[in-house]
C-alpha positions as CSV (number, residue, x, y, z in Angstrom):
1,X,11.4,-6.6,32.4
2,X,11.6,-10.6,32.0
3,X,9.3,-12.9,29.5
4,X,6.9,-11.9,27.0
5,X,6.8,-8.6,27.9
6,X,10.5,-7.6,27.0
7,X,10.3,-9.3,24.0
8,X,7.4,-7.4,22.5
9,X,9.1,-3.8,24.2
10,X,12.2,-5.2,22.3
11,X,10.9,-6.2,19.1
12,X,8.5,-3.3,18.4
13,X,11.5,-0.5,18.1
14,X,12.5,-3.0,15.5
15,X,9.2,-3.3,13.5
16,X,9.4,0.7,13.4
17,X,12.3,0.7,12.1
18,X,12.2,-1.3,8.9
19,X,8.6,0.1,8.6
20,X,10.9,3.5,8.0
21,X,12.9,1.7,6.2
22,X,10.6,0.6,3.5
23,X,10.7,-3.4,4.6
24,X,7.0,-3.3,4.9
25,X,3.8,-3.2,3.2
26,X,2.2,0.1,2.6
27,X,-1.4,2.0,3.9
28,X,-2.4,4.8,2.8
29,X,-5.7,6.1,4.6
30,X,-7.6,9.3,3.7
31,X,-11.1,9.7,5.9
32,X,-13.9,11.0,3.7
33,X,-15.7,14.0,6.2
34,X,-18.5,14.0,4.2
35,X,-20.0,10.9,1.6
36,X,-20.3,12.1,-1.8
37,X,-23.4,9.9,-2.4
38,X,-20.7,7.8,-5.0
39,X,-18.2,5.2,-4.3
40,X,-15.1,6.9,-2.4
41,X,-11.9,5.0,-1.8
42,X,-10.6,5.9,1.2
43,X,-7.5,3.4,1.8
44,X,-5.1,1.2,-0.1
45,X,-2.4,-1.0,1.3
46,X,-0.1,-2.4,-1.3
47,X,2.1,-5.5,-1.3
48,X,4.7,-7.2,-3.5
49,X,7.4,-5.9,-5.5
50,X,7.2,-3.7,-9.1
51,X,5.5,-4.9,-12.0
52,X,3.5,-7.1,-9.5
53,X,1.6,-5.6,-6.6
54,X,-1.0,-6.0,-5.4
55,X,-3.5,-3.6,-3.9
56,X,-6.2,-3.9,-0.8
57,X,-8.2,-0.9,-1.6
58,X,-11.1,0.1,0.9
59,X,-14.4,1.5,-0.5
60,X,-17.4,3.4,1.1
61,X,-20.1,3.8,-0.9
62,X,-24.4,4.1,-0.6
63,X,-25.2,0.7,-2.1
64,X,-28.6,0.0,-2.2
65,X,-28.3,-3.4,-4.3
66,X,-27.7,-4.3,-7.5
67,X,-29.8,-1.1,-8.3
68,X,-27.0,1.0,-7.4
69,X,-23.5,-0.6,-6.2
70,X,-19.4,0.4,-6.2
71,X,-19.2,-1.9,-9.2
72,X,-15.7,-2.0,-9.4
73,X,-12.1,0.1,-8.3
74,X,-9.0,0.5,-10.8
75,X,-5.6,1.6,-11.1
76,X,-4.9,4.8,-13.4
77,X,-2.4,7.2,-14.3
78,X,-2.3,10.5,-13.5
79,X,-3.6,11.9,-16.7
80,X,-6.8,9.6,-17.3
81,X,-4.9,8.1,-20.2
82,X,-4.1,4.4,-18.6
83,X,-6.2,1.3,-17.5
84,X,-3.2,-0.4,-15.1
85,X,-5.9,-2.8,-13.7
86,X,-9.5,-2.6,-12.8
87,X,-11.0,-5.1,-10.1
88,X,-14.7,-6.4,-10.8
89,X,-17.0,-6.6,-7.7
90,X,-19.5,-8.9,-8.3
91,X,-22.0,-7.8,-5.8
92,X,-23.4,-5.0,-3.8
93,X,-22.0,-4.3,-0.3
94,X,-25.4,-3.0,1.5
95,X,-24.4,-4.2,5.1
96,X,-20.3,-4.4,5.0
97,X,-19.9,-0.2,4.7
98,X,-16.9,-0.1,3.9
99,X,-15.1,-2.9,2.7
100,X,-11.6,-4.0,1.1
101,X,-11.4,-6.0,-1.8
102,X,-8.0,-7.0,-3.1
103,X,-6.6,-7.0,-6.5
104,X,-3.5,-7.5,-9.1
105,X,-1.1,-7.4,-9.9
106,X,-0.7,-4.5,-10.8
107,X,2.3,-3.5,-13.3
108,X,3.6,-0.4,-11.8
109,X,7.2,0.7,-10.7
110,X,7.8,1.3,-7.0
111,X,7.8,5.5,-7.4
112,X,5.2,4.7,-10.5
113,X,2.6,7.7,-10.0
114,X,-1.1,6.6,-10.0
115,X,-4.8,7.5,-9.0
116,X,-6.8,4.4,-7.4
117,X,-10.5,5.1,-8.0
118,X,-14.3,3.5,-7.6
119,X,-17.1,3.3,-9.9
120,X,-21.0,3.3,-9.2
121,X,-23.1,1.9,-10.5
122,X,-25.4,3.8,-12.3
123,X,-23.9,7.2,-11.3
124,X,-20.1,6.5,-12.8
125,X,-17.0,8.1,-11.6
126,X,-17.1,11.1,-9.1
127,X,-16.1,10.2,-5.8
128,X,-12.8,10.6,-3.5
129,X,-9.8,8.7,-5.1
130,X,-6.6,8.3,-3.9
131,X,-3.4,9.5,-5.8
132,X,0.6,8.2,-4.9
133,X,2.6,5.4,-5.5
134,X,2.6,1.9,-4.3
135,X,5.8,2.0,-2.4
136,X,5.5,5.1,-0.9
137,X,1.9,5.4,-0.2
138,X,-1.2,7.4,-1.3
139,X,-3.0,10.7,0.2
140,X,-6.6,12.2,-0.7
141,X,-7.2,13.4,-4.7
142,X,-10.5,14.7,-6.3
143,X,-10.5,14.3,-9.9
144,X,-11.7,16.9,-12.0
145,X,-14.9,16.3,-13.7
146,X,-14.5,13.9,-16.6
147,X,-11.1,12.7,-15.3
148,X,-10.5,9.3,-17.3
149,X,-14.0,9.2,-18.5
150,X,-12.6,6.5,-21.5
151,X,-10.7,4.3,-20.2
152,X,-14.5,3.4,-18.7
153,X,-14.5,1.0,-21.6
154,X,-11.3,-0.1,-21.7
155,X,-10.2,-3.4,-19.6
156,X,-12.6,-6.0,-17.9
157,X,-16.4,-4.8,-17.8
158,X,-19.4,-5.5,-15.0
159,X,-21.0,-8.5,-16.2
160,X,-23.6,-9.2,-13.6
161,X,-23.9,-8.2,-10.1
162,X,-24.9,-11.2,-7.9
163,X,-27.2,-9.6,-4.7
């Protein structure tokens, strides 16, 4: 093979590689068979380095408008006990189902454990979150009922929701 073509057949062992490696960003995607009716997260890719990374997490969630809306996802640890960083959304997401929002950073070590979860507005906690680290990626978690109920009013809070 000659031109563009060898290139990209050469270069995409390569990519693999350090991918396995860990020279890469991480995504961590968990499909949701059925809604809960709440706001499920259902993928995070993480970027940076520790102590300051920063997390694209996808949401799927029945918004109907500022009525009832993912109002915002966060960063936890594993028992409940820690606000790490919660990301405001300032709006509903009616016709982008789902959708990623970025955040950070996000103070965690590399092998750090955490749960990434969503919160609806007005229904609260309850749906899919995802549970791992941001340098080696994140698989499927339910929290048990009440998980991290507190920490609700800890960190920034939902001011106004825009549409």
């Amino acid at each position: 093979m000659r031109g563009a073509g060898a290139r990209a057949a050469a270069v995409t062992p390569l990519l693999g590689a350090l991918w396995l490696l860990g020279c890469g960003p991480r995504r961590s995607e968990a499909p949701v068979e059925a809604p809960t009716g709440r706001a499920d997260v259902i993928a995070v890719h993480s970027e940076g380095e520790p102590g300051t990374w920063t997390f694209a997490v996808t949401v799927r969630s029945p918004d109907q408008g500022c009525a009832r809306y993912a109002a915002f996802w966060e960063v936890v640890d594993p028992e409940g006990q820690t606000l790490h960083h919660r990301r405001i959304l300032a709006h509903s997401h009616v016709d982008e189902q789902p959708f990623t929002r970025q955040g950070g950073p996000v103070a965690v070590a590399a092998d750090q454990e955490v749960v990434v979860r969503a919160w609806m507005h007005p229904d609260g906690y309850g749906g899919q979150a995802l549970r791992g680290t941001a340098g080696g990626g994140f698989r499927p978690w339910s929290p048990p009922e009440g998980f991290g109920a507190a920490l609700r009013a800890e960190g920034p809070q939902v001011e106004f929701c825009a549409f």
